[in-house]
N, C-alpha and C positions, 0 to 999 in steps of 0.2 A: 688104796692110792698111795698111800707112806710109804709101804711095801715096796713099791713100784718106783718111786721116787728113789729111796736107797739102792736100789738094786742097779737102778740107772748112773746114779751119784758114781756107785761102785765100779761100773765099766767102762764110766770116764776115768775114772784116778787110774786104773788099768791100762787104760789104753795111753795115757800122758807118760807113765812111769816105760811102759814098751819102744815111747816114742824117743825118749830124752838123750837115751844114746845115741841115735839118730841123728841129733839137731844139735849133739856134742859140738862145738868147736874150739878147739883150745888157740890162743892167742899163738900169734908166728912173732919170731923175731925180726927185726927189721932186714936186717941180713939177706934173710928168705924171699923176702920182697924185691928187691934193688934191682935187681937181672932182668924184671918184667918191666918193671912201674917206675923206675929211676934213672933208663935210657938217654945217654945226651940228646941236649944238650943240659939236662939235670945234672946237678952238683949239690952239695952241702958244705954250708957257712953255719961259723959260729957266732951266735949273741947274747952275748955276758951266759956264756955256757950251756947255751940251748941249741944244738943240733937240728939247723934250719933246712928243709929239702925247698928249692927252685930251680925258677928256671927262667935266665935272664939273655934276653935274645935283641938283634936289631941295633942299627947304627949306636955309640958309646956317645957321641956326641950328641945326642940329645940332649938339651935344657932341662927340658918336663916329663922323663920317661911314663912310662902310663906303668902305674902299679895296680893290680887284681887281684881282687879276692875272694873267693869263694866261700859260699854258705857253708850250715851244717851240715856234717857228716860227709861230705865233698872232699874237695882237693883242687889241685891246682890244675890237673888236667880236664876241667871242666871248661877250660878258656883257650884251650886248643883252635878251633876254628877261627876264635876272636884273632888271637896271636898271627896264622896264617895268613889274614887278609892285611895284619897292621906291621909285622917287625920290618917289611920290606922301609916303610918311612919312616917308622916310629920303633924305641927304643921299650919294649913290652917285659915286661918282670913280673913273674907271678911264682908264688909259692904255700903251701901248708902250712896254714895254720898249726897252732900247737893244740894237740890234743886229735888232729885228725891229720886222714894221709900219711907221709914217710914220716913228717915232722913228730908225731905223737907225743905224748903227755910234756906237760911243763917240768922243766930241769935247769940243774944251774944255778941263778941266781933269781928266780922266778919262785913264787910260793907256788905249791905244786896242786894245789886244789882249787884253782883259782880261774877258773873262765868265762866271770864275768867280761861282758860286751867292753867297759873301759879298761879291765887290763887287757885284752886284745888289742884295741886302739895304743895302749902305750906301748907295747908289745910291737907295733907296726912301727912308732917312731923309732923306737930300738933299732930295729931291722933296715930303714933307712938310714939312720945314722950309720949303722955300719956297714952300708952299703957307699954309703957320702952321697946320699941323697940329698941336696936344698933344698930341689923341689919336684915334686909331681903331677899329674894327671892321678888322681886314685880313683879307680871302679869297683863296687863292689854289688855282689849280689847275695839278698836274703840277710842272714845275720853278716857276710861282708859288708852288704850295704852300709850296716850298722856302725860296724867299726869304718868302714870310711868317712861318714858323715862325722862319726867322732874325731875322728883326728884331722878334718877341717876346723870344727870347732875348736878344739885343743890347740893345733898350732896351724892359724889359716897362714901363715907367713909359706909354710910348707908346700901348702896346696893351692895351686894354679889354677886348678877346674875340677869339677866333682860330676862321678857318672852312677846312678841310684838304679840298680836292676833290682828292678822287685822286692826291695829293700824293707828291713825290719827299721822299727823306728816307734811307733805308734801304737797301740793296745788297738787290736782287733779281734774275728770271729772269725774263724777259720773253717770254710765247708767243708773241707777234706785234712785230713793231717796224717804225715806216714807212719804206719802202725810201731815204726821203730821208734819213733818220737814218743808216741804217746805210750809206751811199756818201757822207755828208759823213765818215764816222770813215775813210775808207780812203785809204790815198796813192795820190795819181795823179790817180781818176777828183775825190776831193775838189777837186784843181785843174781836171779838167775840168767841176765842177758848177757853180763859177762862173763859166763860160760859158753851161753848154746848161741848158735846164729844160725836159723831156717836162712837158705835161701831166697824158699821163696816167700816169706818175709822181706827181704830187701827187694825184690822184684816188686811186691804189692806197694812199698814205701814208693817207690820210684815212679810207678804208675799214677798215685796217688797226687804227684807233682808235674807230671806230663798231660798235655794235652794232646799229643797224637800219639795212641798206645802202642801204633808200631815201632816207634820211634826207640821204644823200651827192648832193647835189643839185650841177646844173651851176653855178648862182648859188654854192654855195658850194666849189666848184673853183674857178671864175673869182677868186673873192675870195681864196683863198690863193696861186694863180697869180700875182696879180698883185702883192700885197705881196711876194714873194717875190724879184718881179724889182725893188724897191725897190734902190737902188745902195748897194752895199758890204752888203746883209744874206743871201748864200749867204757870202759870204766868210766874217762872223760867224756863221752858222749851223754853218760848220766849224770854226772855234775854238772856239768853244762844246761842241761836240761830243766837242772832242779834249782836251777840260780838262774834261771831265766826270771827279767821282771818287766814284763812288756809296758810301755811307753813310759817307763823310768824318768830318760833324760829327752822327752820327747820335745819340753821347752825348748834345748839347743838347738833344735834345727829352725827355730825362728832367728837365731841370729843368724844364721851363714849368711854372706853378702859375696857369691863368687859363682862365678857362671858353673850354672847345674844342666846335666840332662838327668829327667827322669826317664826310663824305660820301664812300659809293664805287659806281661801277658795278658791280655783282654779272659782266658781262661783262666787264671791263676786262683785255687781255691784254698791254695793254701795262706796267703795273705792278698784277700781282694783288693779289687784297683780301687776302691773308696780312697785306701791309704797312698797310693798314687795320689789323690785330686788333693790331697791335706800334704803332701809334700809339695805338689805345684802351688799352693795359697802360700805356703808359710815360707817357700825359696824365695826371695823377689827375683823376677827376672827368670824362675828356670825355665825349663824347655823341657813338654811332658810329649812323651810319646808311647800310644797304644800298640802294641803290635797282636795283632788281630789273628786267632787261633792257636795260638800259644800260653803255656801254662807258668809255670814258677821258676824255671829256668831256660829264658828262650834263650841264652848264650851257647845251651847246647842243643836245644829242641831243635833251633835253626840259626847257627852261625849267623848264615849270608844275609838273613834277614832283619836282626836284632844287630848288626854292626853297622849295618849301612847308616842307620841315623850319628852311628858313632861316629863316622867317618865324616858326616859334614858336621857332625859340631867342634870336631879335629881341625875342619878345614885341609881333609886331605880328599884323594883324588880314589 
């Protein structure tokens, strides 16, 4: 039986070391990317020395432009659809995070290893300030969420109205989590992920977060494929990961006093709607909305569907 066990042992390690070149991928410079994925009306701004990628659309005269933010391992082109139904009346900005998307790793005057949830949030006031933002609409989804709700808390003078997609905030149990998440938390293979990247790895991540599998299109593999091989953001995708400390600062979201919508996938297995019903108790006053066969990001699962409540708590048409 030991025999048999080794021998087995041995044409696994075989078969992994035949595969590795395979699943090779070496990080692209940002350069290589721009022409596909930085299309206007994308631009790049600087904040206190960090090379910001967005994309800021819809009437200038806005009061409270709506600022977006997108989860992990995302980007800003996650809010596409959102954008198309809102810049016609409203003033929409959305951009990459540091460490994912074009924006990638923290530089400048930023500590470079550092992507905890509040420096993200300060990181946003930054990015307003030097946008000359007073004030906003902030949306965020998953760990955006997180940093939105923060930087209500941080400076509610800033923020006019807050929009919770499926937002991180709370220590929960996750029935599904995407295999890229959980191999950047682990030592070892997390040094070997910033080398290799299976596709169809990021295909199964993505799956893992959708609740309609067709939904999971090649064009949208390709696209987080390819951001992903942006240089130095596996690497931030693992520090990020390993400095996750779920419901940390979950206390602050009992003081927000500012009109909230929550949004959530009724399928979302990657942070269940439980954490939905604990952010409607502790907002006073929000506004929770289910949206019903949708998983962890209905902003792309289904645009039309997950904006609509946005649009009447906008008070647009």
């Amino acid at each position: 039986m030991k025999m048999v066990l080794w021998r087995m042992f041995g044409i696994l390690l075989m078969l992994t070391a035949l595969s590795l070149p395979l699943m090779q991928a070496p990080d692209r410079a940002v350069e290589t990317l721009v022409a596909h994925w930085a299309l206007p009306p994308s631009e790049f701004i600087e904040v206190k020395g960090q090379l910001v990628h967005l994309r800021d659309e819809g009437p200038r005269d806005d009061p409270a432009p709506l600022l977006l933010i997108h989860g992990t391992g995302d980007s800003l082109h996650t809010w596409e659809g959102w954008t198309q139904a809102l810049k016609g009346q409203r003033r929409v900005i959305r951009f990459d995070l540091p460490g994912f998307g074009l924006t990638g790793p923290f530089t400048g005057q930023y500590a470079p290893d550092d992507y905890r949830d509040a420096t993200l949030a300060r990181f946003t006031l930054d990015l307003m300030d030097q946008l000359k933002l007073q004030q906003v609409v902030i949306a965020g989804n998953s760990l955006g969420g997180e940093v939105a709700w923060r930087v209500a808390a941080a400076a509610p003078q800033r923020v006019e109205k807050l929009i919770l997609v499926d937002s991180a905030g709370y220590d929960f149990r996750s029935q599904a989590v995407p295999i890229g998440f959980l191999l950047a938390q682990v030592p070892v293979l997390n040094k070997l992920g910033e080398y290799l990247l299976p596709r169809a790895a990021v295909e199964a991540s993505l799956r893992a977060v959708y609740a309609h599998q067709d939904r999971v299109t090649p064009e949208l593999v390709e696209r987080f494929y390819e951001l992903t091989l942006r240089e130095g953001n596996r690497r931030a995708l693992g520090l990020s990961m390993r400095q996750l400390d779920r419901g940390a600062g979950a206390a602050q979201i009992a003081t927000l006093r500012l009109p909230t919508l929550i949004l959530w996938g009724q399928q979302d297995k990657l942070i269940p709607p439980d954490s939905a019903q604990r952010f409607a108790h502790d907002i006073p006053g929000s506004q929770l909305v289910m949206l019903d066969g949708l998983g962890h990001v209905p902003q792309e699962e289904d645009p039309a569907a997950s904006v609509a409540p946005v649009k009447g708590f906008l008070g647009l048409k």
